[in-house]
N, C-alpha and C positions, 0 to 999 in steps of 0.2 A: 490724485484728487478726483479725477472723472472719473473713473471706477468705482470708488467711496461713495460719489455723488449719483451715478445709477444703480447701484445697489439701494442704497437710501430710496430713491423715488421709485424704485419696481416694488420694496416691499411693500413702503406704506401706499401702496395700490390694491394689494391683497385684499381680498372679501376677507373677516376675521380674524385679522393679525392687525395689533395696534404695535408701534416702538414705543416704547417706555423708556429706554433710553436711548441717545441717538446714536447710529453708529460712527465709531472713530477709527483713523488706520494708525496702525502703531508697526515698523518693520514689517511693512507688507501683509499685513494681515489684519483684518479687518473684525469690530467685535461692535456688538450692541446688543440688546434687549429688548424682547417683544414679547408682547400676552399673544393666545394663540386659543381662539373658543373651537370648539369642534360638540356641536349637540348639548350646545347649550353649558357646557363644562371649560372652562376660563384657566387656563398653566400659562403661568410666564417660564420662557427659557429663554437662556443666554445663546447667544448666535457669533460664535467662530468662522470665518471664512476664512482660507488659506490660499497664497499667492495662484496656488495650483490651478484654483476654483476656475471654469464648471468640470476641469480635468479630476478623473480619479491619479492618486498616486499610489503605488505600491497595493493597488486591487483594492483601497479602502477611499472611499468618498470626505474631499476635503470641505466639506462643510460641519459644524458641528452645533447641532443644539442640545443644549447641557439646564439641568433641573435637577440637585441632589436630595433633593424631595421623595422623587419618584422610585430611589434605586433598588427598591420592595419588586417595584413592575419588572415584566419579562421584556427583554430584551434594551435593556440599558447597563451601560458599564461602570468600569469601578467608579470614573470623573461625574460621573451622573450624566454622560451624551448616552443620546438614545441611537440604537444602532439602526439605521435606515439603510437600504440599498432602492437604489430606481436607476432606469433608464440612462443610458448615455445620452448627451445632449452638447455639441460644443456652443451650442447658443447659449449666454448670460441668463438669459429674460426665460426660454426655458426649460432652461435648467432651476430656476429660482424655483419656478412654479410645481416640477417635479418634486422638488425636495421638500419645500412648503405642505404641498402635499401627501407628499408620505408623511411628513409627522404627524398631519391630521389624521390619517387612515391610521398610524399607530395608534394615536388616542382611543379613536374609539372601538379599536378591536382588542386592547390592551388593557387601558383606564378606565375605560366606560362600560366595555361590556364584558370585559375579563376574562376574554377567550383563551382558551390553553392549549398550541399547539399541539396536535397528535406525535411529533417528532421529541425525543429528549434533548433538553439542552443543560452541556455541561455547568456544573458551577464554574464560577469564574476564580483561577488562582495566581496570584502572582507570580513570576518565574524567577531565581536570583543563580546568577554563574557565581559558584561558590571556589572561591582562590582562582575567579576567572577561567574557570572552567564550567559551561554550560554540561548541564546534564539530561539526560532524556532514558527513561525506561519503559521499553516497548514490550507488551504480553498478549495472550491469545486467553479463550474463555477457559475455565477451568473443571471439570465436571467433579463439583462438590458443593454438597449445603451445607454454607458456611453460619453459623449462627454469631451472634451479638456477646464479641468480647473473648472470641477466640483468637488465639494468638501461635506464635513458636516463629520458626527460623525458617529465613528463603533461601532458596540458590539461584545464582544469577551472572550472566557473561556478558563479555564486554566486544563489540564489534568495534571495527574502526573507527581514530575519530574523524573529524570532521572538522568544517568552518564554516560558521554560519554568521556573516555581518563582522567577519574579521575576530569573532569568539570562538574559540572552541571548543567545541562540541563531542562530547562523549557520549556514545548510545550503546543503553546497557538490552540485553532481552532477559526477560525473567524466565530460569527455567521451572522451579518447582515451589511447592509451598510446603511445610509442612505442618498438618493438621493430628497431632494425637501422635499416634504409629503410621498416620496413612500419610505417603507421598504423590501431593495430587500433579502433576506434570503440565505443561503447557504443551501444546501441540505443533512443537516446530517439527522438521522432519529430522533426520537420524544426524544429518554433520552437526547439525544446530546442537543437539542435545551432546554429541562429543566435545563441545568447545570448555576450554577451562571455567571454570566454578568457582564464584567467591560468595560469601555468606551476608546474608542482611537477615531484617527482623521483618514483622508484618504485626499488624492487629486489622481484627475485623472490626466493620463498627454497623449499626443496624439503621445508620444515617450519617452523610456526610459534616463534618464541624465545618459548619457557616452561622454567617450572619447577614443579616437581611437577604434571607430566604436563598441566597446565591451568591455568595463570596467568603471564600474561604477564609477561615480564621490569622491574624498574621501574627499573633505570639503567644506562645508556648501559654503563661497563664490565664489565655485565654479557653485551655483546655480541661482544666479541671472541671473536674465531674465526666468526663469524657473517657477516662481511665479507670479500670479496676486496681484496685490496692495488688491485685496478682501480678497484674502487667508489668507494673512499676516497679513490683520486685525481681521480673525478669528484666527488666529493663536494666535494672541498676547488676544483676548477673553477670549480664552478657557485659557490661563492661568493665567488670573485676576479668571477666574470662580473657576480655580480650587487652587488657592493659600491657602486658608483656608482649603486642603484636606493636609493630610496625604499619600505623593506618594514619591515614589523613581524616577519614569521617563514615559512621555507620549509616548503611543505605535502609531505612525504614518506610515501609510501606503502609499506608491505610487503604484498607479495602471496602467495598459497602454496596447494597443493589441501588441499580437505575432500573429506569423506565419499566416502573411498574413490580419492580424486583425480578424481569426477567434476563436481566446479566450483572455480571459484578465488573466495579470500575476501580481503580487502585488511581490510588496520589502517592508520591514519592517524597521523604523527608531527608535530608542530609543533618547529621548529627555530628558536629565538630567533634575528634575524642579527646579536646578539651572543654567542651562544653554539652555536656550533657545535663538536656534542661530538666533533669529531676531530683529532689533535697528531701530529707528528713528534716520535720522539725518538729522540737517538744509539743506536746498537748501540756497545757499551761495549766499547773493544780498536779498532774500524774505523773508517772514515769515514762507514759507511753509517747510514740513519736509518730507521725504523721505524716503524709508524703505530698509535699509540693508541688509547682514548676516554677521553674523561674521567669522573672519578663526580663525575655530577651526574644528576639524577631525567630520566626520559623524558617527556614531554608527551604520553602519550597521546590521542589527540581517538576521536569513534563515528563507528566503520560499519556502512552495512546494505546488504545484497545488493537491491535494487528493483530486480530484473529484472522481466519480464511475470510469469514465474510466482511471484514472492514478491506483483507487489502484486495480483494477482487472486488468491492461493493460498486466500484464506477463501470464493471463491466467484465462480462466474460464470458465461457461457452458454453453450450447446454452443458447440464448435468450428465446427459447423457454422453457425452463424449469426454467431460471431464472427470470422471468415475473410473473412466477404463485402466486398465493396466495396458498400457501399449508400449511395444516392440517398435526399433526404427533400425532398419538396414540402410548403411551409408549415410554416410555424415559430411559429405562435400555441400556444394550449395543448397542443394535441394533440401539434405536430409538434415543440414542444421539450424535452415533458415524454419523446417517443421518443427521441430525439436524447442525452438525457442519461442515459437509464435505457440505452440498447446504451453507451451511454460507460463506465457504470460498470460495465455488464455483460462489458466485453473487447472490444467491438469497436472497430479501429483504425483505420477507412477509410473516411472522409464527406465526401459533396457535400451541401451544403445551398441551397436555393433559396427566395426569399420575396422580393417587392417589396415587403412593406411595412416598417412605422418600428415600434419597439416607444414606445408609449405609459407615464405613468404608468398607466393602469386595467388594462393586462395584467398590471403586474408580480403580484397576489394570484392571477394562477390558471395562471401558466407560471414560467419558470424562467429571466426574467428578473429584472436588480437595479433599485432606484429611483436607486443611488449613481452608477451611469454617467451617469446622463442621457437625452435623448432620441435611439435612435440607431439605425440599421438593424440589422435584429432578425438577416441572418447575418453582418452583422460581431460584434454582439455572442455571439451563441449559440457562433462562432468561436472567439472567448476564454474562454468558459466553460469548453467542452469542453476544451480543452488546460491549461485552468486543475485539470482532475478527472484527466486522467490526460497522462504525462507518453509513452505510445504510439499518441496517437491523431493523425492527419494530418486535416486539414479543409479542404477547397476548396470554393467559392460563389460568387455573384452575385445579384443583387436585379433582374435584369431577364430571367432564361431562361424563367421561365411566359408573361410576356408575348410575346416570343418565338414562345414553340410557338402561341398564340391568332394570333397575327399571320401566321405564316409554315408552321403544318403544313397551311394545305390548299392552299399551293402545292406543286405534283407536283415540283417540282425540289428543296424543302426537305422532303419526307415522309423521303424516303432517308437524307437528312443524320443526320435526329433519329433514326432506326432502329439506323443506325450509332451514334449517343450513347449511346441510351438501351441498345445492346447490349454497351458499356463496362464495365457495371454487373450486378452478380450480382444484386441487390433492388432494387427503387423502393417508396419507400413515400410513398404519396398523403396527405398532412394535409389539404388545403387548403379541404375543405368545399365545392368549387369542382366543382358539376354539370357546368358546360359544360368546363371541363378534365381532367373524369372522361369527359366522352364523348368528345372531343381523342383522351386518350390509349388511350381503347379501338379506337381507329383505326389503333393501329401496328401495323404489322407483326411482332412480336418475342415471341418465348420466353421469355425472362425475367421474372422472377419480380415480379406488381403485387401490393401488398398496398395497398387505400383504408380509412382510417381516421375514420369520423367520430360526432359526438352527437350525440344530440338536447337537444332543451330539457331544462334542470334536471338534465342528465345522467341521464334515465332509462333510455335506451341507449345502448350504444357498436355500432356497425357496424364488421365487420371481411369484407370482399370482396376476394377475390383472384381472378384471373385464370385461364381466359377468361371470358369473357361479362362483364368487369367491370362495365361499365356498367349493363345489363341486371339483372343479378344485386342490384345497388344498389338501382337504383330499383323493382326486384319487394320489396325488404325494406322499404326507407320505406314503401309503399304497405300493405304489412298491420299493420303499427306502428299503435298509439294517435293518432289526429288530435290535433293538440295546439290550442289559441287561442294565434295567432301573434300577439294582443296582448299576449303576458304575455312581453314580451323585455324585455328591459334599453335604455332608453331615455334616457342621458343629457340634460341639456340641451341645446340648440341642433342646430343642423344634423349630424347624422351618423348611418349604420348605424345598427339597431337589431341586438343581440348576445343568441346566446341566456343564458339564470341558469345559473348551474353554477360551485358554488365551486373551491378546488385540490382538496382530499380528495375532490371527488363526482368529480373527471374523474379525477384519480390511480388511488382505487381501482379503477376500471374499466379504464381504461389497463393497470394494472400487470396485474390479471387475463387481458386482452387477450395481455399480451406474454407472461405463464407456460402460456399457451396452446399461441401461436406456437412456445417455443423446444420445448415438449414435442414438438409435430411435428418439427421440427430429428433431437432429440435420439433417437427412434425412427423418424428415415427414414420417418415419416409424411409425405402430401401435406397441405398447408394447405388445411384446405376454411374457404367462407364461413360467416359465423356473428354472430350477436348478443348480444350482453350484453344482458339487463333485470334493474334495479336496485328493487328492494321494501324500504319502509321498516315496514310493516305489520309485527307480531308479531316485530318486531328484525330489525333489517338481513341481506337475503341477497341472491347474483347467483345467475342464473339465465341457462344458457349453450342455445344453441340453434343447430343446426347448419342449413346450408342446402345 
């Protein structure tokens, strides 16, 4: 009742807000009615307050003023609440005042003055988990002009499911469309496009089916007129074709341009195959018949645009270094903790190289799993990467270092590897590997080496690039801190001794390493060589050092 009761006397405090009617709590939640002027322009909305209040929950603000008047305006939902976001505030009083005031700043940039964001915002669709299975179908842009009322068959795979809120969750990726004879593709990378294939339908449309200006249509005879007499006879086709299949429901897609017409957005339909919402029926006086829909609800399922530029849009590396086609030698800490950071950073095009096996004692300080097994580390790192982004192509072997140690100082294999290694826009050396560091400072080639390696307990990272790679290496170990090369990591029984260095101590310095690199990238700067030294003295800092 105190809570009710300072709620009640903060609003009718308010400059511009009358209650109209008073607020009451009902199960912890609080509800009333208030007019709300903003320039001279008078909306009553109803006002929800939830226990949570002035807490957000679940990233959506628990206050709610509702006006189904309004729901023409942008940025109000299906219930008629208008969607506000402001400031965090654990104060009552203001947080009132936050919120109060956002809906006034919505009015008048909305209602009053009818402003149109420059950003697109989607229509708004209902979602239904159909036999309680949520659905989700994720695609990429399509390079094709699609025209109004084109149609034919999709193809499309299914990834893991999932659970999402104790539902499960099926997520399908579309691979292709077909338009006429032409097969227009989605641009996943090559594992994506090998996954099995099952068939849906598509229509194009020259505008999404809504009503009031932003909410999808929610049944089927709410579509007439929205279909061509063609459609509907593939429609009703495709399911004489497919009557003798074994299906639970045909995945149909609607396609149409946003923002401005410059991409195309798909909504996803599920079509029970026992209800298929389209009917002939007599034209009354003739012979001739006419094609329906029935009122029965739409099965809406979610989409989302996963093209490159939605799923890198929060962030990622120059173009300039996400473009390249780069090479990684060694795949132990170093060279898989790079391998997965350009993965995430947008780049789409890796050879990886490494003879050896990943072990259980690498998995704590590289970015491999303990769940696989024991298994060669670029088959493994192979499936990672394609496992993070769904644009990246990965080609490898586990015997070409050996290889180059074997055969570049034959003069008739020097050429060969020149030519290889000139395939490639980047090579980047992990391998900690002197004698293949001097190997490869023996090619012949312009392209671009970047050798990457640490020292004990990671108190440095070396970063040398090309020319004089070799040289330029070994002049930087030699002014470094001597270290006592008894203080390795020295499992039991027969093997290598490895240097201490956890993930966090090679990571930090890695990742430092690579916000280095893209800075050059990104200002047409040259890469010059350089070192990380790591100090734990007087709270952790790097310290960079050019050479």
């Amino acid at each position: 009742m105190e809570r009710l009761t300072q709620i009640s006397d903060l609003v009718s405090g308010f400059e511009h807000v009358t209650i109209t009617v008073p607020f009451d709590e009902n199960n912890e939640i609080i509800k009333g009615t208030v007019a709300i002027t903003a320039e001279d322009r008078t909306e009553i909305f109803e006002v929800v307050i939830f226990s949570q209040y002035p807490q957000k929950f679940h990233d959506s603000e628990t206050i709610n003023f509702i006006n189904k008047g309004l729901i023409e305006c942008n940025h109000v939902n299906w219930d008629g609440s208008i969607c506000i976001h402001t400031l965090h505030s654990p104060d009552l009083q203001q947080k009132l005042i936050l919120d109060f005031g956002a809906l006034k700043a919505w009015m008048s940039k909305y209602l009053i003055n009818q402003e149109v964001d420059s950003h697109y915002e989607h229509i708004v669709v209902p979602h239904f988990a159909v036999n309680g299975i949520r659905s989700v179908m994720l695609f990429t842009e399509l390079e094709h002009s699609f025209k109004n009322g084109d149609f034919g068959e999709i193809e499309f795979s299914k990834l893991q499911d999932g659970k999402v809120n104790d539902v499960t969750t099926s997520t399908y990726i579309l691979q292709s469309v077909q338009c006429g004879e032409k097969d227009i593709r989605c641009k996943w990378s090559e594992m994506y496009r090998a996954m099995e294939k099952f068939k849906g339908i598509y229509l194009f449309m020259d505008k999404p089916p809504v009503k009031n200006r932003r909410f999808a249509l929610e049944n089927w005879e709410e579509l007439t007129g929205y279909f061509s007499y063609q459609f509907l006879n593939y429609l009703e086709s495709t399911e004489r074709s497919l009557s003798t299949i074994d299906y639970r429901k045909l995945t149909f897609l609607l396609g149409y341009p946003i923002d401005n017409g410059s991409e195309i957005h798909w909504e996803m339909i599920a079509i029970d195959k026992n209800k298929y919402p389209n009917y002939k029926e007599r034209v009354k006086g003739t012979r001739y018949f006419a094609w329906k829909l029935k009122d029965q609800p739409i099965l809406w399922g979610e989409t989302k645009n996963s093209g490159y530029a939605y799923f890198f849009g929060r962030g990622k590396l120059s173009d300039k270094l996400t473009k390249k086609k780069i090479l990684i030698l060694g795949l132990g800490a170093l060279g898989s903790m790079v391998a997965t950071t350009l993965c995430r950073g947008g780049c789409t095009n890796f050879t990886l190289f490494d003879y050896d096996a990943k072990e259980p004692g690498n998995v704590c300080r590289s970015e491999y799993h303990f769940f696989s097994g024991i298994n060669n580390k670029v088959e493994e790192l192979q499936k990672h990467l394609v496992a993070i982004s769904p644009f990246v192509n990965v080609a490898g072997n586990s015997i070409f270092t050996d290889g180059i140690k074997l055969l570049l100082s034959n003069p008739d294999w020097k050429p060969k590897f020149e030519i290889y290694f000139d395939s490639f826009d980047l090579i980047i050396d992990c391998t900690t590997d002197n004698d293949l560091a001097l190997l490869l400072n023996q090619l012949n080639t312009e392209k671009e080496f970047i050798n990457l390696s640490i020292t004990n307990h990671a108190r440095e990272l070396v970063c040398v690039t090309n020319p004089n790679l070799y040289s330029t290496m070994m002049h930087i170990f030699s002014t470094l801190q001597k270290e006592d090369d008894t203080d390795l990591y020295n499992p039991t029984g027969c093997w290598d001794p490895t240097f201490k260095a956890g993930y966090n101590d090679i990571a930090v310095l890695l990742q430092f390493a690579i916000k280095q690199i893209n800075i050059c990238y990104k200002n047409d700067q040259p890469i010059r060589s350089f070192y990380l030294s790591s100090q734990e003295e007087n709270n952790f800092n790097i310290k960079i050092t050019p050479f």
